[in-house]
PLY file of the C-alpha trace (Angstrom):
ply
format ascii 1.0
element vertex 101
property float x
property float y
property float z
element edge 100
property int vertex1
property int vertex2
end_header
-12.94 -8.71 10.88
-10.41 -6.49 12.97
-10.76 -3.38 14.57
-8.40 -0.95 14.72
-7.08 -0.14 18.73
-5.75 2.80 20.08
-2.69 2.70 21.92
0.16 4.54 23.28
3.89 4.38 22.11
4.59 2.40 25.10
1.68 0.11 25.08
2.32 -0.62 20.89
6.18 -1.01 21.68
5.20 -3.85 24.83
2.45 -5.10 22.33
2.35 -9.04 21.74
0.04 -10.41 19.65
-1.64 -13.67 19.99
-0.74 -17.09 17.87
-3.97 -16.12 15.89
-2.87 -12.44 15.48
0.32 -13.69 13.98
-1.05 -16.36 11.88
-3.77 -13.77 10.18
-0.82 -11.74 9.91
1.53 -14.30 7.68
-1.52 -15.37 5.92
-2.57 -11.84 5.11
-2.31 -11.27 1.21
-2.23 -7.18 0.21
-2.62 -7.34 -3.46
-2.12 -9.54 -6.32
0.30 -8.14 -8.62
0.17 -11.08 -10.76
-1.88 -8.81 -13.87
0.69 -6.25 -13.91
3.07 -6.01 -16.73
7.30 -6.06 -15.79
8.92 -2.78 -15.84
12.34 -2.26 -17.11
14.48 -0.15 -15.51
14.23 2.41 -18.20
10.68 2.63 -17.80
10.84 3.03 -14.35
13.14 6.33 -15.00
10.21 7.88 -16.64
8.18 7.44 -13.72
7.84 10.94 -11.78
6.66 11.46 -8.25
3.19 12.67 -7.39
2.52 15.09 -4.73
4.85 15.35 -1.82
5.35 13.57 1.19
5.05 15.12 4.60
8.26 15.03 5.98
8.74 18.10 8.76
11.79 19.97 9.08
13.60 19.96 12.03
15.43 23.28 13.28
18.34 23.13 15.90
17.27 24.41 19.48
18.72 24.29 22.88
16.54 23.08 25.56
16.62 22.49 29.53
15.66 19.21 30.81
15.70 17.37 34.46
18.78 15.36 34.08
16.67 12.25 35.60
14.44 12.92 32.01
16.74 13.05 29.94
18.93 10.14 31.97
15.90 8.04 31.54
16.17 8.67 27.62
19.55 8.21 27.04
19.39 4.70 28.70
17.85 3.21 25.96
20.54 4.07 23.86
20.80 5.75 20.51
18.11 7.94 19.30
16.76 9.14 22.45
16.58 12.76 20.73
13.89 10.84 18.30
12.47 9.21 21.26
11.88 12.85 23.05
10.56 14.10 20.08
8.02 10.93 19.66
6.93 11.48 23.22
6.42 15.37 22.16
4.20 14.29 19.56
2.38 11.83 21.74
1.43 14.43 24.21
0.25 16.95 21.70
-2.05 14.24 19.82
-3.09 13.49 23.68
-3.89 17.82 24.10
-5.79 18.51 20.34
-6.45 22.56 22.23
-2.92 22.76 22.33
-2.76 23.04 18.77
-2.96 26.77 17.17
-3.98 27.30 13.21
0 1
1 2
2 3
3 4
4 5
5 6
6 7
7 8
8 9
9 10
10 11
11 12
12 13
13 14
14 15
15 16
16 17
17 18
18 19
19 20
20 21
21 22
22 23
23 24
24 25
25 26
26 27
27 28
28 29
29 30
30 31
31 32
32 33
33 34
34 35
35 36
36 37
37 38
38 39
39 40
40 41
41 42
42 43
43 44
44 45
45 46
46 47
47 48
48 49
49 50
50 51
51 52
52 53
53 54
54 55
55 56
56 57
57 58
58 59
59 60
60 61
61 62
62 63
63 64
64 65
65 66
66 67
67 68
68 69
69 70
70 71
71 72
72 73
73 74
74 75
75 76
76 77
77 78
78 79
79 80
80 81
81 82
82 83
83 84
84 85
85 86
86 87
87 88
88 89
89 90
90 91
91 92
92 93
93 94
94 95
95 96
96 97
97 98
98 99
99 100
């Protein structure tokens, strides 16, 4: 049985799992798809989305940072914009009163 662990962005990115971990993962079987009927392509055109996905928009702002923050983002590379962003969102989830309805 697993349990599921809470982690920060850094502690899932420098996550290993064990030989165990690894083989439950390879053996692990979702679903079995093996009742369903083919679709054709044509079928699949009639097919219409449900509901929409959560996707927030992002809106172009200017912002001040210590250089030695946002040096320490830009050394990893591309995407450190994303990266700030993720850390954003980490801090927030970390501050729930932060959060105004």
């Amino acid at each position: 049985m697993s349990t599921i662990k809470r982690m920060t962005l850094e502690e899932a990115r420098a996550y290993k799992p064990s030989a165990e971990e690894v083989k439950r993962m390879k053996e692990f079987v979702n679903t079995d798809f093996s009742d369903c009927p083919a679709q054709t392509p044509e079928e699949l055109k009639l097919f219409k989305r449900v509901g929409t996905i959560y996707k927030p928009t992002k809106r172009h702002v200017t912002l001040r940072l210590d250089s030695d923050i946002l040096a320490i983002f830009k050394a990893e590379g591309k995407g450190y914009q994303t990266r700030i962003n993720e850390a954003l969102r980490e801090y927030i989830s970390e501050h729930p009163e932060m959060i105004r309805t």
